[in-house]
C-alpha positions as CSV (number, residue, x, y, z in Angstrom):
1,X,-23.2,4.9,-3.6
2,X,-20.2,2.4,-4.1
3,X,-17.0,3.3,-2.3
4,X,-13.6,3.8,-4.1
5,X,-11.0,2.0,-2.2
6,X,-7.3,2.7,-2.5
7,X,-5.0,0.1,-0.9
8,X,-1.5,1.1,-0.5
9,X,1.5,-0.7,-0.5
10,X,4.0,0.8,3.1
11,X,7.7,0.2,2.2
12,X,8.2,1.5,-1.0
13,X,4.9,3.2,-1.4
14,X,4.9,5.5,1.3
15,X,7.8,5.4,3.0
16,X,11.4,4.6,1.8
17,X,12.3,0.9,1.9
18,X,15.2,-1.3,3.4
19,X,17.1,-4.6,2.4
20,X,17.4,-4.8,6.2
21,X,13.7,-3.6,7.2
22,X,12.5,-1.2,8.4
23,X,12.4,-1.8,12.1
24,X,11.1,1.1,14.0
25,X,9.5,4.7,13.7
26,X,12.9,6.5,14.0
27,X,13.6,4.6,11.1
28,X,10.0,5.0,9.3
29,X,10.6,8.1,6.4
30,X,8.0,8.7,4.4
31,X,8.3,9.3,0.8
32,X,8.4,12.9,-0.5
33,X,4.8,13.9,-0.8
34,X,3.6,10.6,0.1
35,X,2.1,11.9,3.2
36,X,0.2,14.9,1.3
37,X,-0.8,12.0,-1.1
38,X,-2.8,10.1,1.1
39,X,-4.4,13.1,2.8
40,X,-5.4,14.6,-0.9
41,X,-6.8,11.3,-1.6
42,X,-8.7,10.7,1.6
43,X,-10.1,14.6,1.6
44,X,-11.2,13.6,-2.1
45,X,-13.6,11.4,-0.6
46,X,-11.1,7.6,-1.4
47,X,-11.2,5.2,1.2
48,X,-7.9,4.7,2.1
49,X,-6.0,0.9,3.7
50,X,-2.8,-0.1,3.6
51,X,-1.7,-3.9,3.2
52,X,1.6,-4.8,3.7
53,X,4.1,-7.7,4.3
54,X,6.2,-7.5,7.4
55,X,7.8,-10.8,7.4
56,X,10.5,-8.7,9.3
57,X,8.0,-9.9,13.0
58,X,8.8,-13.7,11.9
59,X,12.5,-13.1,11.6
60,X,12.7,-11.4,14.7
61,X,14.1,-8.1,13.5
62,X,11.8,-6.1,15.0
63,X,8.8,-6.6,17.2
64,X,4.9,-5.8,17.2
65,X,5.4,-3.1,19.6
66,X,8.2,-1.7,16.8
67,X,5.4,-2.2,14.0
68,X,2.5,-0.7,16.0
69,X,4.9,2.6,16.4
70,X,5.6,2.7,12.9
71,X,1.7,2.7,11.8
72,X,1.0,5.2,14.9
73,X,3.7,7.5,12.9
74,X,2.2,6.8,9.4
75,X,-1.5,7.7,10.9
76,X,-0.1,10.7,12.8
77,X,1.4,12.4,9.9
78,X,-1.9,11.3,7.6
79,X,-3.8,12.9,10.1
80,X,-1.7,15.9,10.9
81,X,-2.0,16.8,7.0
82,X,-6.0,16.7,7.1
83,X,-6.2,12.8,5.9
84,X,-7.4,9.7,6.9
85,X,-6.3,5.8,6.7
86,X,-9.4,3.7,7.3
87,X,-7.0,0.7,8.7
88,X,-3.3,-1.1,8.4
89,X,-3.7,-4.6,7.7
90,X,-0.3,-6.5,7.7
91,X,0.8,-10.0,7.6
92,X,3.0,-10.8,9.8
93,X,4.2,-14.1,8.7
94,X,7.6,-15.7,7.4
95,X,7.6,-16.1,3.2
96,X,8.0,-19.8,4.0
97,X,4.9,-19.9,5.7
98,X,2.5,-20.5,3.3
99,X,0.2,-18.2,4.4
100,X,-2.9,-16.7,2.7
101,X,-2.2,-13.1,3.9
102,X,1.1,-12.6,2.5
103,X,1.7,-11.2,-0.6
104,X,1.5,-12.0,-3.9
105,X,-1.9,-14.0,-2.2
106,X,-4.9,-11.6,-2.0
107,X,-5.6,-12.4,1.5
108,X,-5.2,-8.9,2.7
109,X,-7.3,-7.5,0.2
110,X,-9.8,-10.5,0.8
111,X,-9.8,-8.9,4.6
112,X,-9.9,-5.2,3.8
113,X,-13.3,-6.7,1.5
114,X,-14.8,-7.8,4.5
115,X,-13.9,-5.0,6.9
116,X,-14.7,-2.1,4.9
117,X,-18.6,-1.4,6.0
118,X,-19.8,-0.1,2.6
119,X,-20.2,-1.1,-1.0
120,X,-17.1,-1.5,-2.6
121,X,-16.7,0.1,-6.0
122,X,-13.7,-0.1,-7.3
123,X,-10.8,-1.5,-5.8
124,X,-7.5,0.4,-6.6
125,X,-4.3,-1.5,-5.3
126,X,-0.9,0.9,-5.7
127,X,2.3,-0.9,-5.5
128,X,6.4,-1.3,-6.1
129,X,6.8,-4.9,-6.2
130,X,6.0,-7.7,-8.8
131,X,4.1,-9.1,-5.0
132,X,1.9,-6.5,-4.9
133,X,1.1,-6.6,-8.8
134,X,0.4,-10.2,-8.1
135,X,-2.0,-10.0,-5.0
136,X,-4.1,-6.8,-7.2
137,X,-4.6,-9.6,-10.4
138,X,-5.3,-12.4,-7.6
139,X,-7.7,-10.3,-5.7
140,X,-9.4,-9.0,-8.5
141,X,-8.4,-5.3,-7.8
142,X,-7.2,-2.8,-10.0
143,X,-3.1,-2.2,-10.0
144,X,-0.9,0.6,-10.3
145,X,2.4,0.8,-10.0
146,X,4.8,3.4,-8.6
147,X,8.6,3.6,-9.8
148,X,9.6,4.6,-5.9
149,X,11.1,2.0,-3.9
150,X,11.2,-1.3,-6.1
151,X,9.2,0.1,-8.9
152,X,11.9,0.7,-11.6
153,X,13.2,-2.9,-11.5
154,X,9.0,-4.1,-11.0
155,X,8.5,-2.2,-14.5
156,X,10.9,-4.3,-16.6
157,X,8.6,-7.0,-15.3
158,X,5.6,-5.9,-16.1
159,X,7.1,-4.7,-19.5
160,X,7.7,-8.4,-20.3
161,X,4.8,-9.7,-18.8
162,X,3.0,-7.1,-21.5
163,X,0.6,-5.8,-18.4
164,X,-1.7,-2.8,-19.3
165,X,-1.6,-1.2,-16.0
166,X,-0.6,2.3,-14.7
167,X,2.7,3.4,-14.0
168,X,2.8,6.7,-11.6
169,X,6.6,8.2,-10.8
170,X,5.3,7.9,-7.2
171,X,2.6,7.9,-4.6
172,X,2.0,11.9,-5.5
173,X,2.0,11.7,-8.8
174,X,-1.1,8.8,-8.8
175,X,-3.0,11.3,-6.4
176,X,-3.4,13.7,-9.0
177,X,-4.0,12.0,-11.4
178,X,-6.5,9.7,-9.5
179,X,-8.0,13.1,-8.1
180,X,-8.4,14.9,-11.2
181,X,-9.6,11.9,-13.7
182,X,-12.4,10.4,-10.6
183,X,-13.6,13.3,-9.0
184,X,-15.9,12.0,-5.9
């Protein structure tokens, strides 16, 4: 049987975001009901992953140390609530850089392809930015958009762009919804 992957957006997804980053696990707040969210999903038999851009490590506002804290928190609390994230994948880079793992590129889906150990079935990437749209068309994954954290202004976007995707109030909302319409 084929696995149902759910990759997750951090800042903006699951916890709140920051024009100046979010730079360490004090400063880490998750969403309302985003934690319950991913632990609903997870018990519900989804794979769970997270991909995210921290750009913040190539600009020096925070360090790798700072990030690892943060994802210890996010796993904690997933955890804690009877969930489970399979694994963080992050790219650390500066926007300049060119990279392949930065967002709007699919590179971090490209790696959670090849670390995940099973057959993937469908591929589910939930997002707040026209980036993470992006990387889900790229990487040939499914998107969803939330209207937390950057997802009001990423909606007039995808409005214009005349995008058939789904549009979730946030993170809890799409776990219901997920839940109840693909039952595992």
């Amino acid at each position: 049987m084929a696995d149902s992957i759910i990759v997750l957006d951090r800042d903006g997804v699951i916890n709140l975001d920051s024009p100046d980053y979010i730079k360490s696990a004090d400063e880490w707040v998750p969403l309302p009901g985003s934690i319950q969210a991913i632990a609903s999903l997870s018990q519900a038999g989804h794979k769970i992953y997270v991909a995210t851009n921290q750009a913040g490590l190539a600009r020096q506002k925070f360090y790798l140390t700072d990030l690892e804290a943060m994802h210890a928190k996010l796993l904690r609390l997933v955890g804690a609530a009877g969930g489970q994230v399979e694994k963080i994948f992050f790219c650390p880079h500066h926007p300049d850089a060119a990279c392949e793992c930065r967002k709007p590129r699919p590179g971090l889906l490209n790696q959670i392809r090849q670390f995940h150990p099973g057959t993937i079935g469908t591929l589910t990437f939930v997002g707040d930015s026209v980036k993470d749209i992006d990387a889900a068309i790229a990487g040939n994954a499914e998107p969803v958009l939330v209207l937390t954290g950057n997802g009001t202004a990423t909606l007039k976007v995808v409005q214009q762009r005349a995008l058939a995707i789904e549009v979730y109030s946030d993170l809890a909302a799409f776990a219901k919804a997920r839940i109840s319409a693909f039952p595992l």
